[in-house]
PyMOL Python script that loads the backbone (N, CA, C, O; Angstrom):
from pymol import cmd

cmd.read_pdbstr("""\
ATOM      1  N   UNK A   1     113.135  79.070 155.490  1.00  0.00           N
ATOM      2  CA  UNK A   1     113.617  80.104 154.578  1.00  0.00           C
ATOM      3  C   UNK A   1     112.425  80.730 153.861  1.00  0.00           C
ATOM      4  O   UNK A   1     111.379  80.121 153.633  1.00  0.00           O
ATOM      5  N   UNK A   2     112.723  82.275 153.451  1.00  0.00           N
ATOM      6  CA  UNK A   2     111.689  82.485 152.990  1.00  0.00           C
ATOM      7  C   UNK A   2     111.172  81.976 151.492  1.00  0.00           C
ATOM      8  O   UNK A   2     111.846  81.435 150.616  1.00  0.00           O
ATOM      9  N   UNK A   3     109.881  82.294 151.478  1.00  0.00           N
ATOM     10  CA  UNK A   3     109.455  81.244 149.828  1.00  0.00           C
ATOM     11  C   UNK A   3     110.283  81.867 148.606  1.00  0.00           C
ATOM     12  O   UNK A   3     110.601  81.358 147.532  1.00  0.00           O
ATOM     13  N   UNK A   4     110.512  83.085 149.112  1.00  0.00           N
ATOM     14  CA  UNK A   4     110.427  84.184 147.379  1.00  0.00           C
ATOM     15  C   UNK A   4     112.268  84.009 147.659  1.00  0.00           C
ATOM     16  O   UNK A   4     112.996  84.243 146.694  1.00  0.00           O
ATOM     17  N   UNK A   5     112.681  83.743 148.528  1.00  0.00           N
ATOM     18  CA  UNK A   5     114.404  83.654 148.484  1.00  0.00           C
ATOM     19  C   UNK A   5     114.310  82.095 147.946  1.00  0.00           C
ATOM     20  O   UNK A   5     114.682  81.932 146.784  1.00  0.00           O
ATOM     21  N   UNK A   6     113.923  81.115 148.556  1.00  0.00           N
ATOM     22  CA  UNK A   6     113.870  79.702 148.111  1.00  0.00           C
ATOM     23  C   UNK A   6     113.654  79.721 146.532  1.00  0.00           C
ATOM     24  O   UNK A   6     114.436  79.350 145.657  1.00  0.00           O
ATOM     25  N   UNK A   7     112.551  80.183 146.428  1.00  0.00           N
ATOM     26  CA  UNK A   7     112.395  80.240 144.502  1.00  0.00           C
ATOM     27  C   UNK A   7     113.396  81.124 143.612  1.00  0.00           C
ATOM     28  O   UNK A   7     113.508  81.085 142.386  1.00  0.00           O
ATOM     29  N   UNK A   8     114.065  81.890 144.477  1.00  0.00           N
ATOM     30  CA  UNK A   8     114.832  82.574 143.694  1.00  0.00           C
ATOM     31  C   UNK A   8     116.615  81.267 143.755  1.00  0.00           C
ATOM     32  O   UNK A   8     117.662  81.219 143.109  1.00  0.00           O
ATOM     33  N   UNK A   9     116.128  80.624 144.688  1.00  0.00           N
ATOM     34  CA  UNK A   9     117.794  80.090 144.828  1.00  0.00           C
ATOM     35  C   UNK A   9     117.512  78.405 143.737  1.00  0.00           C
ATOM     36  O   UNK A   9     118.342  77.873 142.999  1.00  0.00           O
ATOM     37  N   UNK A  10     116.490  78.080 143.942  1.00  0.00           N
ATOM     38  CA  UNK A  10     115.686  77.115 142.905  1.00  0.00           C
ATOM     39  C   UNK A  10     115.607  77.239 141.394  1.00  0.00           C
ATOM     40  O   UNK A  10     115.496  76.378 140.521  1.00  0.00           O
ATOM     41  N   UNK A  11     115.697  78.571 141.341  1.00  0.00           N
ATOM     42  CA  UNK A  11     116.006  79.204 139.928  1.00  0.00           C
ATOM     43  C   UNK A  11     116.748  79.119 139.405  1.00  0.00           C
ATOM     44  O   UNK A  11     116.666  78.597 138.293  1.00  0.00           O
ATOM     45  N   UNK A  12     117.891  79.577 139.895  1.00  0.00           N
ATOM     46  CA  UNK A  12     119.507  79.706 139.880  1.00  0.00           C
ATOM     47  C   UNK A  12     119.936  78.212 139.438  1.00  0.00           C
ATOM     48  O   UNK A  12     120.259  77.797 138.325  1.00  0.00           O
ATOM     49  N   UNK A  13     119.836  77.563 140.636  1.00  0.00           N
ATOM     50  CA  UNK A  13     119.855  75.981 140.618  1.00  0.00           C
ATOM     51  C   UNK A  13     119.796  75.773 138.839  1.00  0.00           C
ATOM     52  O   UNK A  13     120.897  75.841 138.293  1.00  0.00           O
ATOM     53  N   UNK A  14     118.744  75.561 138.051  1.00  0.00           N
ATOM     54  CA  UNK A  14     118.133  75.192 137.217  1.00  0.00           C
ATOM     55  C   UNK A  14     118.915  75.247 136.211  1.00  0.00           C
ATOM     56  O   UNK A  14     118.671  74.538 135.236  1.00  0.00           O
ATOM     57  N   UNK A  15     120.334  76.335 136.228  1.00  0.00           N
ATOM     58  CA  UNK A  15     121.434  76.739 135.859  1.00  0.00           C
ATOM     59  C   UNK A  15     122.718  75.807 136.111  1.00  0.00           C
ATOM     60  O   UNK A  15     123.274  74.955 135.418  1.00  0.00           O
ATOM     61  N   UNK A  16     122.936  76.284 137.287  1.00  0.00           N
ATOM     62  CA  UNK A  16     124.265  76.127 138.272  1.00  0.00           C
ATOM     63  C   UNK A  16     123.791  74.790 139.117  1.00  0.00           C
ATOM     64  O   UNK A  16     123.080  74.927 140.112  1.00  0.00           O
ATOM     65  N   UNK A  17     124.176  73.636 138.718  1.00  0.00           N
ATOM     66  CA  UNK A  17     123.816  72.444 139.062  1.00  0.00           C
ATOM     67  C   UNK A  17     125.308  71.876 140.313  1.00  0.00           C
ATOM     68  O   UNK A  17     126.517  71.855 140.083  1.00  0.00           O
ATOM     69  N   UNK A  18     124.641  71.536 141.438  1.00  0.00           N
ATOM     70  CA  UNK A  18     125.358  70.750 142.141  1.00  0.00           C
ATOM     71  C   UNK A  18     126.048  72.222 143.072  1.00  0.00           C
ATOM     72  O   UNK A  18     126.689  71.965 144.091  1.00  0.00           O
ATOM     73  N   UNK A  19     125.887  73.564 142.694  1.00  0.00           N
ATOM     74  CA  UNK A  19     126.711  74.836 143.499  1.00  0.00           C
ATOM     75  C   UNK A  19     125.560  75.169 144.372  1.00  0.00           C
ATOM     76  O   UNK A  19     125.168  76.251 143.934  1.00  0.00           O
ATOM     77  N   UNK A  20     124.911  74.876 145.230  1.00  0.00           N
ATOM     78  CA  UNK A  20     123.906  75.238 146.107  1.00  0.00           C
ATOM     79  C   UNK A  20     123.932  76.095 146.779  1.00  0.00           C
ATOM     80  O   UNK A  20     123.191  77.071 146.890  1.00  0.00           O
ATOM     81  N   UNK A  21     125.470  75.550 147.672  1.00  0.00           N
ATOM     82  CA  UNK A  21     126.143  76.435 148.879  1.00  0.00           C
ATOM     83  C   UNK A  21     126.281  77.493 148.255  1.00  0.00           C
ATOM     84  O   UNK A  21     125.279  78.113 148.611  1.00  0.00           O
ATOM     85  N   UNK A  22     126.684  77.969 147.748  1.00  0.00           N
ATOM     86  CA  UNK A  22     127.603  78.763 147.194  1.00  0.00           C
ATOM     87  C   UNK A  22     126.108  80.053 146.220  1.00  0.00           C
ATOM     88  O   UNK A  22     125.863  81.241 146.430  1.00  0.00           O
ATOM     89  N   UNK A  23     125.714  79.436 145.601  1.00  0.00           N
ATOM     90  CA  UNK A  23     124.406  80.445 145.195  1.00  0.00           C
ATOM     91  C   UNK A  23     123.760  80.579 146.635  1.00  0.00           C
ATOM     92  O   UNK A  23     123.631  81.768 146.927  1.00  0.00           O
ATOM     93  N   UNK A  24     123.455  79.985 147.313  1.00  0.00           N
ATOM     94  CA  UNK A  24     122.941  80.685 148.563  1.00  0.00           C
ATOM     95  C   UNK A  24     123.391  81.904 149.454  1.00  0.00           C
ATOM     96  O   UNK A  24     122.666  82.751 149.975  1.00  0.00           O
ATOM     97  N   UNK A  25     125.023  81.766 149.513  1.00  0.00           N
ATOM     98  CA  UNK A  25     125.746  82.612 150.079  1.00  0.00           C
ATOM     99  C   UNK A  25     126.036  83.833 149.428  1.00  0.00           C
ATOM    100  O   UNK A  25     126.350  84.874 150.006  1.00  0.00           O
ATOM    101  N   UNK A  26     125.848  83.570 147.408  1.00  0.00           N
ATOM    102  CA  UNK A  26     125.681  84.787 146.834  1.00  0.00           C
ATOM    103  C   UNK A  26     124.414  85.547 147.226  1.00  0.00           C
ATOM    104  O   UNK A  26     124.633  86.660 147.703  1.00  0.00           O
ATOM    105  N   UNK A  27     123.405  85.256 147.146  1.00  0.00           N
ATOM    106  CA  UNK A  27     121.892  85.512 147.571  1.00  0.00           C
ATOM    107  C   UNK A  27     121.968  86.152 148.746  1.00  0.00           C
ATOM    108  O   UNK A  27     121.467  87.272 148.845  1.00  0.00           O
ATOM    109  N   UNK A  28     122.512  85.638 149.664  1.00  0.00           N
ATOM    110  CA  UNK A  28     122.520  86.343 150.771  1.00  0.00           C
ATOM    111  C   UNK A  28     123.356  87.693 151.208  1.00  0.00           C
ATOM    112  O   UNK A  28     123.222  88.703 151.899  1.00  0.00           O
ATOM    113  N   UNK A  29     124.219  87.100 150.428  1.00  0.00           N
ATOM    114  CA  UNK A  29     125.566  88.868 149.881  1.00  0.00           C
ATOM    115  C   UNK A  29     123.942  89.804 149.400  1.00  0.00           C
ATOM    116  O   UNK A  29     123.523  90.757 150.058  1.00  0.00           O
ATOM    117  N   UNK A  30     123.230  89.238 148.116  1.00  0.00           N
ATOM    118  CA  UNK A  30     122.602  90.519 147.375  1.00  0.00           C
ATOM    119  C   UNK A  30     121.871  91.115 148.735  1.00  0.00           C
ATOM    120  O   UNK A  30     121.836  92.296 149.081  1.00  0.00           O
ATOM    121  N   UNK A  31     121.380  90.138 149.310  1.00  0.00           N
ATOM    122  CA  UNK A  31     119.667  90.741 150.003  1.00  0.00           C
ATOM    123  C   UNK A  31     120.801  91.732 151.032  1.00  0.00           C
ATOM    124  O   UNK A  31     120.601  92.935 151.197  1.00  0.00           O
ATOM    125  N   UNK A  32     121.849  91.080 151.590  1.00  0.00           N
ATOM    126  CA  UNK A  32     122.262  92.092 152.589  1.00  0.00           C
ATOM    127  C   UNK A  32     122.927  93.554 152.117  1.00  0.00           C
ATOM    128  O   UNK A  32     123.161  94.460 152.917  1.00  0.00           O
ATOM    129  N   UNK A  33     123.178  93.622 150.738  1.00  0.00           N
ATOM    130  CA  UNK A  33     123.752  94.837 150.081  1.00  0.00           C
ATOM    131  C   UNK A  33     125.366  94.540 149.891  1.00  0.00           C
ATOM    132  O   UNK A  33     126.068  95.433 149.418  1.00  0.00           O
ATOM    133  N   UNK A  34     125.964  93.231 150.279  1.00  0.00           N
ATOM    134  CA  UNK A  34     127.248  93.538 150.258  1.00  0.00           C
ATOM    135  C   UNK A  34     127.792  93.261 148.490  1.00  0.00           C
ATOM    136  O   UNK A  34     127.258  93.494 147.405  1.00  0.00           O
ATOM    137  N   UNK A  35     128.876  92.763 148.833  1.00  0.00           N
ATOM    138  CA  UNK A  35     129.822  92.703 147.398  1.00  0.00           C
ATOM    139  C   UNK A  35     130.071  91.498 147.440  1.00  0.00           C
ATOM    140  O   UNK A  35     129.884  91.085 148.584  1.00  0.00           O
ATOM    141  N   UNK A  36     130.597  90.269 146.359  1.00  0.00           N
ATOM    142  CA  UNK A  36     131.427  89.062 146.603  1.00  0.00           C
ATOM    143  C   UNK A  36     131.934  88.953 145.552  1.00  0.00           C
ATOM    144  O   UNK A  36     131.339  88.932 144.474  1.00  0.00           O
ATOM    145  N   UNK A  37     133.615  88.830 145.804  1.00  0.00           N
ATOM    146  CA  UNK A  37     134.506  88.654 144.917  1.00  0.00           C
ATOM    147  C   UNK A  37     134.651  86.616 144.655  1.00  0.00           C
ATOM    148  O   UNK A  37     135.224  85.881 145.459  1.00  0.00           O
ATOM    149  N   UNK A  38     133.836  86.051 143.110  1.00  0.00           N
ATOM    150  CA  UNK A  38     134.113  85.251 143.235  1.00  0.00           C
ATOM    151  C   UNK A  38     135.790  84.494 142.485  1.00  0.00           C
ATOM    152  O   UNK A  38     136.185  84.796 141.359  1.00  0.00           O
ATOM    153  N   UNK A  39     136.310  83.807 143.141  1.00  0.00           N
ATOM    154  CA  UNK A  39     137.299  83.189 142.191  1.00  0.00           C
ATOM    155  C   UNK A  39     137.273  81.816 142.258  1.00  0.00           C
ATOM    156  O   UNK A  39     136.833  81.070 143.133  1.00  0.00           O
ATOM    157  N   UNK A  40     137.870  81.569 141.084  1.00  0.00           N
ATOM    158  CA  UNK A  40     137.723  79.581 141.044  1.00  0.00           C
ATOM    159  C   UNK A  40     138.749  79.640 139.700  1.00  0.00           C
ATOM    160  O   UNK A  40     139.078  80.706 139.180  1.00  0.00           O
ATOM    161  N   UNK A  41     139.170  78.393 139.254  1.00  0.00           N
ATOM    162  CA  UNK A  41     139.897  78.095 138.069  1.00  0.00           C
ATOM    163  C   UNK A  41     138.785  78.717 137.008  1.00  0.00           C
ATOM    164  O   UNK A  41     137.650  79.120 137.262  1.00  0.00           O
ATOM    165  N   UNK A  42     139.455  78.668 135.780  1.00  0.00           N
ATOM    166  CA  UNK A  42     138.627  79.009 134.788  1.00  0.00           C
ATOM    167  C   UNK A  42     137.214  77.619 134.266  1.00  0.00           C
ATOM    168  O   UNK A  42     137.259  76.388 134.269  1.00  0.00           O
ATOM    169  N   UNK A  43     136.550  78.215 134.035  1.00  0.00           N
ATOM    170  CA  UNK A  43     134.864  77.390 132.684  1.00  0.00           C
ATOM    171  C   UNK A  43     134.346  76.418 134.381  1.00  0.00           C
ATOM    172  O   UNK A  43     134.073  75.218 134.358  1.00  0.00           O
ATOM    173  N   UNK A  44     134.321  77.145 135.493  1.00  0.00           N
ATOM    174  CA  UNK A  44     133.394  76.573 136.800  1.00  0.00           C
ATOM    175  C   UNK A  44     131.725  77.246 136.532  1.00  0.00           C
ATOM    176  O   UNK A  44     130.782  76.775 137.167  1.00  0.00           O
ATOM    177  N   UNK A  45     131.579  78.080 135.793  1.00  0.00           N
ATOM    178  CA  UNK A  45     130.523  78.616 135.858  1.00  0.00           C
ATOM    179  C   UNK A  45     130.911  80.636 136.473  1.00  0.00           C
ATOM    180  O   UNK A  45     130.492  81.035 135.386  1.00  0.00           O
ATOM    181  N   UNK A  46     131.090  81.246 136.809  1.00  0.00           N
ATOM    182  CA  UNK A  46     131.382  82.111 137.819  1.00  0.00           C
ATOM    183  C   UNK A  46     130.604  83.094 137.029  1.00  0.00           C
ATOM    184  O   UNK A  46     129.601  83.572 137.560  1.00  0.00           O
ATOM    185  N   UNK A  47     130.959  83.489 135.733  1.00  0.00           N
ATOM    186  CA  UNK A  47     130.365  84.190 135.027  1.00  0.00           C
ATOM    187  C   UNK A  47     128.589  83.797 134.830  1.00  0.00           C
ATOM    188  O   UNK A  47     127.725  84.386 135.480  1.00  0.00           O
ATOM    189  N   UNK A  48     128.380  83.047 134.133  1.00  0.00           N
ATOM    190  CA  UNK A  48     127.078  82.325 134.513  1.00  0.00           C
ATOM    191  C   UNK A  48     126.453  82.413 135.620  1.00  0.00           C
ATOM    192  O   UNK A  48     125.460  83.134 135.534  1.00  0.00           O
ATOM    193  N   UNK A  49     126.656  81.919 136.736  1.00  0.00           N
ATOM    194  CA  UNK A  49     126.073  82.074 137.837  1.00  0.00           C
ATOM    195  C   UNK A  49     125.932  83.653 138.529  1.00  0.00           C
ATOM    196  O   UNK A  49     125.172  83.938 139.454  1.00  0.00           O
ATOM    197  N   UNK A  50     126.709  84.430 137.949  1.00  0.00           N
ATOM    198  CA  UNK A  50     126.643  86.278 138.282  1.00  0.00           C
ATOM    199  C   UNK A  50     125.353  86.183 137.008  1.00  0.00           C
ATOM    200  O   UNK A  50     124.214  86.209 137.474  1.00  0.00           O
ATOM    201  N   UNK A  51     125.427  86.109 135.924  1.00  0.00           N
ATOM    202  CA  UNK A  51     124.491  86.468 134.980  1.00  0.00           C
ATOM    203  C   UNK A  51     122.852  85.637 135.366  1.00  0.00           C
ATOM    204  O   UNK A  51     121.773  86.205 135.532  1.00  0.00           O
ATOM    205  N   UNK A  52     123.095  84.398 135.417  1.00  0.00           N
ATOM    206  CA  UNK A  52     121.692  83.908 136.015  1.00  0.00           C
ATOM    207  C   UNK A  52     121.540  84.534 137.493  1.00  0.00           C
ATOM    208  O   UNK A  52     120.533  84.159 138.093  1.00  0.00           O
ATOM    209  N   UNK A  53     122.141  85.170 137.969  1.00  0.00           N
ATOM    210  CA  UNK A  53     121.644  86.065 139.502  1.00  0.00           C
ATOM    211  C   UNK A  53     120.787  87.115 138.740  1.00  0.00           C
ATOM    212  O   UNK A  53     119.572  87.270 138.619  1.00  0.00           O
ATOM    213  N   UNK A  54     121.887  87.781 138.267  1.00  0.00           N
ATOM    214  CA  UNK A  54     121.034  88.724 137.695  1.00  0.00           C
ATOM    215  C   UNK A  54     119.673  88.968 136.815  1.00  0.00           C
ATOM    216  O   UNK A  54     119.005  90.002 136.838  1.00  0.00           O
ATOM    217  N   UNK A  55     119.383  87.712 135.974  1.00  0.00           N
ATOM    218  CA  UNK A  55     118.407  87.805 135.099  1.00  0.00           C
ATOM    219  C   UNK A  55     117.442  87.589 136.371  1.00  0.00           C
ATOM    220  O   UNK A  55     116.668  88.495 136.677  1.00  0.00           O
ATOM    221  N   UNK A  56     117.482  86.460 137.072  1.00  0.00           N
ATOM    222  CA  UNK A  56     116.649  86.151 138.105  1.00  0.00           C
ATOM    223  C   UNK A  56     115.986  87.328 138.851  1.00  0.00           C
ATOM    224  O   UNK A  56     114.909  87.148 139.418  1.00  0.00           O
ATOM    225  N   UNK A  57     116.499  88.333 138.862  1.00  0.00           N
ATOM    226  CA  UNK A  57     115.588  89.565 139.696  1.00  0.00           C
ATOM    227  C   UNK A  57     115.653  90.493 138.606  1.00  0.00           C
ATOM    228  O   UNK A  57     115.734  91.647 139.024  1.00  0.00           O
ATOM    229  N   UNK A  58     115.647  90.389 137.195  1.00  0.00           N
ATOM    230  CA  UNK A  58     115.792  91.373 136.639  1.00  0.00           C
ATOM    231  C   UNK A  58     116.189  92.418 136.745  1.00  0.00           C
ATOM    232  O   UNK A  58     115.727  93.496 136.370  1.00  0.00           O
ATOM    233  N   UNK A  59     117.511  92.038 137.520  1.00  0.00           N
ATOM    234  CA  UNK A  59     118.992  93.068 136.991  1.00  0.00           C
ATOM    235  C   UNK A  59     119.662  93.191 135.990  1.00  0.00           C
ATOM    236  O   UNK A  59     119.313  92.430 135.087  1.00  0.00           O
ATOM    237  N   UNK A  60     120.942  94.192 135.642  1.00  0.00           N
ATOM    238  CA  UNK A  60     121.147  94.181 134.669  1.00  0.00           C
ATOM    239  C   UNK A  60     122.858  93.036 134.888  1.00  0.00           C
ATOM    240  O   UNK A  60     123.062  92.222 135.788  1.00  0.00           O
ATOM    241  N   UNK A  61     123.600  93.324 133.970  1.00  0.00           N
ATOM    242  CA  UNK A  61     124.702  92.230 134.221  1.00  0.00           C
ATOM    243  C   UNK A  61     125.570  93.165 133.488  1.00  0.00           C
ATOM    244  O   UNK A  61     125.109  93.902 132.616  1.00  0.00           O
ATOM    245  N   UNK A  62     127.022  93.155 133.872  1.00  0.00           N
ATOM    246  CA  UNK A  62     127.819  93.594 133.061  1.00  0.00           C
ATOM    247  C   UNK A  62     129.073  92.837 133.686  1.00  0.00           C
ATOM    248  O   UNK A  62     129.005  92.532 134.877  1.00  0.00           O
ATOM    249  N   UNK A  63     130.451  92.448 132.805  1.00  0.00           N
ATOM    250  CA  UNK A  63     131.668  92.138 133.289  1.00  0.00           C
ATOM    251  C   UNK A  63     132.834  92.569 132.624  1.00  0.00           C
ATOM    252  O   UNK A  63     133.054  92.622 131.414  1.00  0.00           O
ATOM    253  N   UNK A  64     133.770  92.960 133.873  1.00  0.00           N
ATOM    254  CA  UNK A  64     135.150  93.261 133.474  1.00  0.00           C
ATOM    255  C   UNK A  64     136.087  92.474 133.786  1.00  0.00           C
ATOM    256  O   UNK A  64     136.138  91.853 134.848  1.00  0.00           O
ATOM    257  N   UNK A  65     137.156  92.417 132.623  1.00  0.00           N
ATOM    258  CA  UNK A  65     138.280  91.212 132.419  1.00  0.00           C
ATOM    259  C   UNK A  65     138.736  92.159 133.139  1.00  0.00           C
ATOM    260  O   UNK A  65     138.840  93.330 132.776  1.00  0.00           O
ATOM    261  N   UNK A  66     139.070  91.659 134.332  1.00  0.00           N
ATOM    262  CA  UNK A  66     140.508  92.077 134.932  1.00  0.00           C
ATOM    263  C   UNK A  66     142.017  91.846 134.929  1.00  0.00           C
ATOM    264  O   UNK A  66     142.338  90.739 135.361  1.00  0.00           O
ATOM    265  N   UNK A  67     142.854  92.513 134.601  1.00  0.00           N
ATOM    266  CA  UNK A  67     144.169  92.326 133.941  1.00  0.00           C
ATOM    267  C   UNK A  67     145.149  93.334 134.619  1.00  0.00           C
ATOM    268  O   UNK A  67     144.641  94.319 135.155  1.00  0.00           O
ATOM    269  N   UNK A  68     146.742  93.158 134.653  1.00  0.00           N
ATOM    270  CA  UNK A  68     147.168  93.570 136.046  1.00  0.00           C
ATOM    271  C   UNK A  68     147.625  95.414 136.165  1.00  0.00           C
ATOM    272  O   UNK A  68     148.165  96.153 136.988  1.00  0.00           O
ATOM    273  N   UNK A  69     146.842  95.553 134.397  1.00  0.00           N
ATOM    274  CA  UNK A  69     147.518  97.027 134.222  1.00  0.00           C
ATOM    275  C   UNK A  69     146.023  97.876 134.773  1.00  0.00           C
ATOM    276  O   UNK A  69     146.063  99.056 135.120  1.00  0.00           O
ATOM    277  N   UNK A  70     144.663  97.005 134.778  1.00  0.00           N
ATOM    278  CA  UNK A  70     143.369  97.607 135.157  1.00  0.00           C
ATOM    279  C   UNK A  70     143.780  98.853 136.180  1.00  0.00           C
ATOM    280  O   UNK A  70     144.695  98.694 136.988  1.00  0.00           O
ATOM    281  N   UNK A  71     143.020 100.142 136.089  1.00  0.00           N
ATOM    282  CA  UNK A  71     142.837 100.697 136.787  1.00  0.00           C
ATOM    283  C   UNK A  71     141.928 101.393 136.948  1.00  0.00           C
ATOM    284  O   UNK A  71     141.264 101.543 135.922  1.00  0.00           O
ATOM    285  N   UNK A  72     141.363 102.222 138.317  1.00  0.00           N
ATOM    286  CA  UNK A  72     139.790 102.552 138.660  1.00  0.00           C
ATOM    287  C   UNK A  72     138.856 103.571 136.944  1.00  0.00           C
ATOM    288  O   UNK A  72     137.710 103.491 136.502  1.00  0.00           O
ATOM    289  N   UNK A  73     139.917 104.289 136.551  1.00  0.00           N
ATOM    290  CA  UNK A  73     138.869 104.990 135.991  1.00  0.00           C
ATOM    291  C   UNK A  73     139.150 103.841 134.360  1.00  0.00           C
ATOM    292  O   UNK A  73     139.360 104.455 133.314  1.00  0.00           O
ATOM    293  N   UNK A  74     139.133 102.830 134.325  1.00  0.00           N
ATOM    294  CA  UNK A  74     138.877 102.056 132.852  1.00  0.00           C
ATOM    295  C   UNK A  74     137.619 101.188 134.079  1.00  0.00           C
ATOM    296  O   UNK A  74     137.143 100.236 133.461  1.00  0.00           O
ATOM    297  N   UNK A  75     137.250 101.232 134.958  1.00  0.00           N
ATOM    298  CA  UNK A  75     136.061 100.601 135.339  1.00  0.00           C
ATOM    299  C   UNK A  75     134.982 102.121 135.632  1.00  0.00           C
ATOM    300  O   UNK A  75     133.845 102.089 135.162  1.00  0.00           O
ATOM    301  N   UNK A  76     135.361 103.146 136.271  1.00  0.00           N
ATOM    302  CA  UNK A  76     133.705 104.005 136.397  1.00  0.00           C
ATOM    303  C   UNK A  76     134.514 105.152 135.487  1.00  0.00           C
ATOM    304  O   UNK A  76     134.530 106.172 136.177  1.00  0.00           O
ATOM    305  N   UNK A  77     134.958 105.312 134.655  1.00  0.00           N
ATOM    306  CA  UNK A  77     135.136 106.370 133.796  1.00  0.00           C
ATOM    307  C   UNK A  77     136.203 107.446 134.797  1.00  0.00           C
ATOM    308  O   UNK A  77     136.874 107.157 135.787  1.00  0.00           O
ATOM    309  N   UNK A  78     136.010 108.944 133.982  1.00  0.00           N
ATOM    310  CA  UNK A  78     137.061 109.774 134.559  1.00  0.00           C
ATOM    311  C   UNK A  78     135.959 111.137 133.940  1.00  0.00           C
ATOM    312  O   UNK A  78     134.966 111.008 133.224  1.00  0.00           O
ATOM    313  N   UNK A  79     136.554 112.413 134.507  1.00  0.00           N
ATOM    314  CA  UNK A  79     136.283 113.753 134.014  1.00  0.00           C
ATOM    315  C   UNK A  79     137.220 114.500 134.021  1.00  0.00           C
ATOM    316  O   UNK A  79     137.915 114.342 135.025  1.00  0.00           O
ATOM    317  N   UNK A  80     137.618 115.373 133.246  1.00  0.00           N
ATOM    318  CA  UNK A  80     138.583 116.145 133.096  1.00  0.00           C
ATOM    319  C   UNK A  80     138.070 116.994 133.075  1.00  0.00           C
ATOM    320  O   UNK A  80     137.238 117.182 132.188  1.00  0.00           O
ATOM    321  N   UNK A  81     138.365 118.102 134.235  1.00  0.00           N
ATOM    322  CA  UNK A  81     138.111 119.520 134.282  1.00  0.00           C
ATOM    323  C   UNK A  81     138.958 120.348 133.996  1.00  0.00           C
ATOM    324  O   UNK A  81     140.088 120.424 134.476  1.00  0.00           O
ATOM    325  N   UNK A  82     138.315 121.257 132.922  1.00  0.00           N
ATOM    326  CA  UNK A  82     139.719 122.069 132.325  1.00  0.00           C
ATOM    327  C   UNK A  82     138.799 123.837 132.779  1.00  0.00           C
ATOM    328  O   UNK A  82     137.886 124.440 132.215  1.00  0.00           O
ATOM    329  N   UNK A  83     139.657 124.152 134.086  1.00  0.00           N
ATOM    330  CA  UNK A  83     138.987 125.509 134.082  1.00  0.00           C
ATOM    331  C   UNK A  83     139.437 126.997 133.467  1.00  0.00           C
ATOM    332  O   UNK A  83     139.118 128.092 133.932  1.00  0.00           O
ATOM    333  N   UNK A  84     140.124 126.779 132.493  1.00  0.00           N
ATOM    334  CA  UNK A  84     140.383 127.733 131.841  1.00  0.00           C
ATOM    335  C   UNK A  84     139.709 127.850 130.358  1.00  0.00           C
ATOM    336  O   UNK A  84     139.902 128.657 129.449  1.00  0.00           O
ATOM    337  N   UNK A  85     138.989 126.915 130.457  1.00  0.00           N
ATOM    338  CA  UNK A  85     137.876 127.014 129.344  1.00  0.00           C
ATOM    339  C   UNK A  85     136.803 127.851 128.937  1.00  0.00           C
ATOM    340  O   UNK A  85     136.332 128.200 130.019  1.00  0.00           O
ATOM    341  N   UNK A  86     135.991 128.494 127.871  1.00  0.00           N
ATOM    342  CA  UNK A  86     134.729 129.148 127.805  1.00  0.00           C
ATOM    343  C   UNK A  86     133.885 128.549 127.826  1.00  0.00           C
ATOM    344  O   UNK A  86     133.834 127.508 127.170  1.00  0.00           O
ATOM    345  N   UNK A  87     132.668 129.067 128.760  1.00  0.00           N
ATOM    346  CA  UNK A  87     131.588 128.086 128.371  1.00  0.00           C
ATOM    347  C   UNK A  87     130.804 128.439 127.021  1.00  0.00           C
ATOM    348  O   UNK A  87     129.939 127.825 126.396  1.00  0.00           O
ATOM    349  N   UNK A  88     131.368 129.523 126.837  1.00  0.00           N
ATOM    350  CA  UNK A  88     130.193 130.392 125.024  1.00  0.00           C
ATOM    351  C   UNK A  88     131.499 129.899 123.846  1.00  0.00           C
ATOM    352  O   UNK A  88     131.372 130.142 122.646  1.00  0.00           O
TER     353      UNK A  88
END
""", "prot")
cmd.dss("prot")
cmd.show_as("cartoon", "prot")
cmd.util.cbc("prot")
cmd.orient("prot")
């Protein structure tokens, strides 16, 4: 494996004790560009282990409670175009 993925999954570790598999397979989601939806019961770490990913490459971190009324624009916003407006 490579060194700079190994130290980055060694890192993590230092955190997320005994989840190896599982930070590896996140790691490998980032480097390939994909997405991973994690779930587990609640206080496993899930949140933590997204936030120590992130500090680890100096990303940024953000999270949304998802709840069953969520919908797309309360996660990337919305615009309302009103074209009967002035621009002066």
């Amino acid at each position: 494996m490579n060194t700079k993925i190994e130290q980055l999954i060694n890192n993590i570790e230092t955190v997320i004790l005994g989840k190896r598999g599982v930070i590896e397979k996140i790691v490998c989601a980032m480097i390939a560009g994909g997405h991973v939806l994690i779930e587990d019961v609640p206080g496993v770490g899930k949140t933590l282990l997204a936030e120590t990913l992130a500090k680890s490459v100096s990303g940024t971190f953000g999270r949304i409670q998802f709840t069953p009324d969520l919908i797309p624009s309360d996660v990337i916003g919305y615009s309302n175009y009103n074209r009967y407006r002035h621009p002066y």
